[in-house]
DRENFIRO-152483 format. One record per residue (C-alpha): chain; residue number from 1; y, x, z. Coordinates in steps of 0.5 Angstrom, whole numbers. Layout:
SITE   c     k      yy      xx      zz
SITE   A   NUM       Y       X       Z
...
This chain:
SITE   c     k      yy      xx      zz
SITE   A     1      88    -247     305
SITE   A     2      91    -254     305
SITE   A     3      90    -259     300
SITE   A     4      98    -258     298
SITE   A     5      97    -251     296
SITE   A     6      91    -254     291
SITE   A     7      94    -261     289
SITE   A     8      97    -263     282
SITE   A     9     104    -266     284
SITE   A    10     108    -272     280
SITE   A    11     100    -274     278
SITE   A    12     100    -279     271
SITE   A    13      98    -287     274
SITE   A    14      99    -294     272
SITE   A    15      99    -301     275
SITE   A    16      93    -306     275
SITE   A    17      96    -310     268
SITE   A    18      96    -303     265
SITE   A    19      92    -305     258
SITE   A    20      86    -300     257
SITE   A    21      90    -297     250
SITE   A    22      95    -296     254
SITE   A    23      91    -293     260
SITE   A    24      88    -289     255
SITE   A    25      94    -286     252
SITE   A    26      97    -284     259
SITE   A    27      90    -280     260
SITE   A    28      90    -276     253
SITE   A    29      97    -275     255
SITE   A    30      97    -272     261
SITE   A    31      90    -268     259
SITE   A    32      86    -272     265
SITE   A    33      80    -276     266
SITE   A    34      82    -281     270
SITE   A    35      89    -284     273
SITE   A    36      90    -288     280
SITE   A    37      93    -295     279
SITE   A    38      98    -296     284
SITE   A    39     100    -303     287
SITE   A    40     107    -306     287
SITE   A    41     108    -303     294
SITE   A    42     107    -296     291
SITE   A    43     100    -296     295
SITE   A    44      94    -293     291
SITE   A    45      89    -299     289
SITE   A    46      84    -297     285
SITE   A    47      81    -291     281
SITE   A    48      81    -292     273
SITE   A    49      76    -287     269
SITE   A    50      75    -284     262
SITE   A    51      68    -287     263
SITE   A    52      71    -293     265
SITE   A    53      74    -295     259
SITE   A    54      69    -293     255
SITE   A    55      64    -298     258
SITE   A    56      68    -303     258
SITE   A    57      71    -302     251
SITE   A    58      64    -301     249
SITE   A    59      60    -307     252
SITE   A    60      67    -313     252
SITE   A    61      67    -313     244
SITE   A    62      75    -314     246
SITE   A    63      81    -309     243
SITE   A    64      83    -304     247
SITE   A    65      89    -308     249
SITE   A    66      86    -315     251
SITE   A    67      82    -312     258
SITE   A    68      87    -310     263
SITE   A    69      85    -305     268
SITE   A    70      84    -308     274
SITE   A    71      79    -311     270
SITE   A    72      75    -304     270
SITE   A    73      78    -301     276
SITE   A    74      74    -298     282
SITE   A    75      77    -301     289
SITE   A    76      73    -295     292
SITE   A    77      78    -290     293
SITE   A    78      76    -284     296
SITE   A    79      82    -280     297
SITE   A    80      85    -274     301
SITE   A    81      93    -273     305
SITE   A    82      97    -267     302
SITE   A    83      96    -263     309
SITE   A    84      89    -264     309
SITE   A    85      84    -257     310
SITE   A    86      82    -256     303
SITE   A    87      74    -257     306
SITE   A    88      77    -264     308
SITE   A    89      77    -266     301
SITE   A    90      72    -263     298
SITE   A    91      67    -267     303
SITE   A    92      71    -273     301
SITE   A    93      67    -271     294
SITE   A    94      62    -271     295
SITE   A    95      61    -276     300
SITE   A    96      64    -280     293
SITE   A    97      61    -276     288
SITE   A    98      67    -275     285
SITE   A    99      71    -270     282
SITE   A   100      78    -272     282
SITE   A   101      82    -274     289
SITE   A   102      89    -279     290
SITE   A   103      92    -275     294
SITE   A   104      95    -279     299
SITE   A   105     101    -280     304
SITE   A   106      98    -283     312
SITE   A   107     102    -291     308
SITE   A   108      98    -290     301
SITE   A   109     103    -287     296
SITE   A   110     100    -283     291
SITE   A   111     104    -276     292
SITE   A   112      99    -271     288
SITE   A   113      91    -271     285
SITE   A   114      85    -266     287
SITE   A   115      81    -264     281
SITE   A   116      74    -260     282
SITE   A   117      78    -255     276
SITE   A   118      84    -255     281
SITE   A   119      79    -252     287
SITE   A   120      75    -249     283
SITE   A   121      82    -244     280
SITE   A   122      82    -243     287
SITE   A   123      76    -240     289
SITE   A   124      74    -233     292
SITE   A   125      69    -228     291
SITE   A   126      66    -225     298
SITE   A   127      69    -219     298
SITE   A   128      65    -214     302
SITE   A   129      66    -215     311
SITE   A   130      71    -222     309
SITE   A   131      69    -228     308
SITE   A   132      74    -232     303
SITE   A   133      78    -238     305
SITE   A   134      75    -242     300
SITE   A   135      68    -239     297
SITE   A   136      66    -240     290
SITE   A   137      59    -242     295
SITE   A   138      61    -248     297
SITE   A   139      65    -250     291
SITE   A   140      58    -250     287
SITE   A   141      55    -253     293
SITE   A   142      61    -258     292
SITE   A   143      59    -259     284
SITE   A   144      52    -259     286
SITE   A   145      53    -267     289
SITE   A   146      57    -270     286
SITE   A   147      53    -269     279
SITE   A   148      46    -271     283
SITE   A   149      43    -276     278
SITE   A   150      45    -283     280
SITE   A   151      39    -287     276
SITE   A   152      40    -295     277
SITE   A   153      35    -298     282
SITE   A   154      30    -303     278
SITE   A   155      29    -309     282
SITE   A   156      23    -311     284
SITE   A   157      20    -318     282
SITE   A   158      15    -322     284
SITE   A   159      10    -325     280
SITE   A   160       8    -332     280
SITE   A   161       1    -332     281
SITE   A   162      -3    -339     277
């Protein structure tokens, strides 16, 4: 199964100057947790989440439409090609602990996104004698990783001794 077979096309996205209200209001319409910014060249440059908007609009003490979303966005992307293995992207979140890909052309451009719902629609029982092309398995092994706990390091500090 190919990533093609699985992916969103004609994925919701907006530019870094994109303002928080307005990136928020590109999400609640198009029933999505997160969008991938797109640079002036169409290349995908960065991943905004819902949990990125919150933070930031909770910790700033700005309105919505003050803070841009290049202000917020993850640089890290982690991303997929349309005619990737399925298994391909699936790595891909978990090495991220993400559930949601860009799914990307070999030069950048967003053509598509991957949820962990997207696949999940997909996965197959094992049937007696077969093994499926996507078992529900892996998936749940898949979900296991992205959701381990990821808890701040404390940084240790030396105490001057009198």
């Amino acid at each position: 199964m190919k990533v093609v077979d699985v992916m969103m096309g004609t994925p919701y996205h907006c530019r870094p100057e994109t303002n928080l209200g307005a990136a928020t209001e590109l999400m609640w319409t198009g029933n999505c947790g997160f969008l991938p910014v797109v640079g002036n060249d169409g290349n995908v440059i960065g991943i905004v989440t819902d949990r990125d908007i919150c933070v930031a609009l909770g910790t700033r003490g700005q309105p919505s439409g003050e803070v841009k979303v290049a202000e917020v966005m993850s640089s890290k992307v982690y991303s997929c090609k349309p005619e990737d293995d399925i298994h391909v992207a699936l790595r891909a979140m978990r090495d991220g602990h993400v559930r949601r890909l860009p799914v990307i052309t070999r030069e950048g451009a967003l053509v598509g996104v991957i949820s962990m719902d997207d696949v999940l629609l997909r996965a197959e029982a094992p049937g007696p004698g077969g093994k499926p092309e996507l078992s529900s398995e892996e998936i749940v092994k898949t979900f296991r990783s992205i959701n381990v706990r990821q808890l701040p390091q404390a940084v240790a500090t030396k105490r001057a001794v009198a």
